[in-house]
N, C-alpha and C positions, 0 to 999 in steps of 0.2 A: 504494500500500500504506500508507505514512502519511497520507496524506487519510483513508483507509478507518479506520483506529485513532482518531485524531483527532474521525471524526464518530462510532464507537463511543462514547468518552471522553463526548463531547458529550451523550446520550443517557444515560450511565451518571448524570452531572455534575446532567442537569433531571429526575430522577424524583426522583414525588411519592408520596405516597399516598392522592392523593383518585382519583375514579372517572376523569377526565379521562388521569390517566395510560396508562389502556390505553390509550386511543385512537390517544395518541402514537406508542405502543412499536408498536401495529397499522399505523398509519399509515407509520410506517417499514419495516415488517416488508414490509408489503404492494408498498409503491414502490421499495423502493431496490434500485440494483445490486449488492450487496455478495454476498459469497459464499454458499451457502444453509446453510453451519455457521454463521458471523455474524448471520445474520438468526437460525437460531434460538437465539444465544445472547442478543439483544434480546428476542425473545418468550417466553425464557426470564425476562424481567423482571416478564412483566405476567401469566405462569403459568407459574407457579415445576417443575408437578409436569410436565413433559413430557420422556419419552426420548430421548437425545440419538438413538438408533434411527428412530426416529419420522421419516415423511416427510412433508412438510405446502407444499403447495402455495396460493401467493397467488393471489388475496385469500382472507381470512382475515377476520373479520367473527365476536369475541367480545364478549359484553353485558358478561360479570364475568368474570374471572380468577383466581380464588382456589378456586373448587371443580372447578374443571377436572381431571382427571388422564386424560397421552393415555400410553399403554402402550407396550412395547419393539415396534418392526416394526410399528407401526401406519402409515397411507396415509390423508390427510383430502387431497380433492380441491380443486381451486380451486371458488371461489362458497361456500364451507362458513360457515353461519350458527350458532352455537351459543349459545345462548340461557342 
């Protein structure tokens, strides 16, 4: 549980805001074991507008993260590319 906070911290600690950054916060979103409320408050990093509702299965695979907005009870499946 604090490994898990610690490599949150870690992630909150290296963002940036050049385009690289999504990739990061995806890359972790995608691989890691952490809980699936923690991943999506990572991916809450690199798109800001998605409900905490919102069910969203890895991988995950966004181009931009800034005009994205995913709705309350929404379901995006694993392999989802969004362009």
């Amino acid at each position: 549980m604090l490994f898990e906070y610690f490599l949150y911290l870690y992630f909150r600690w290296f963002k940036t805001n050049n385009p690289e950054s999504i990739n990061r916060e995806l890359h972790f979103f995608n691989y890691s074991w952490l809980s699936k409320s923690k991943r999506l408050r990572i991916l809450k990093i690199a798109c800001p507008n998605i409900h905490d509702s919102a069910d969203i299965a890895a991988p995950l695979h966004i181009e931009r993260g800034t005009h994205i907005e995913i709705g309350r009870n929404s379901f995006i499946n694993y392999g989802c590319n969004i362009l």
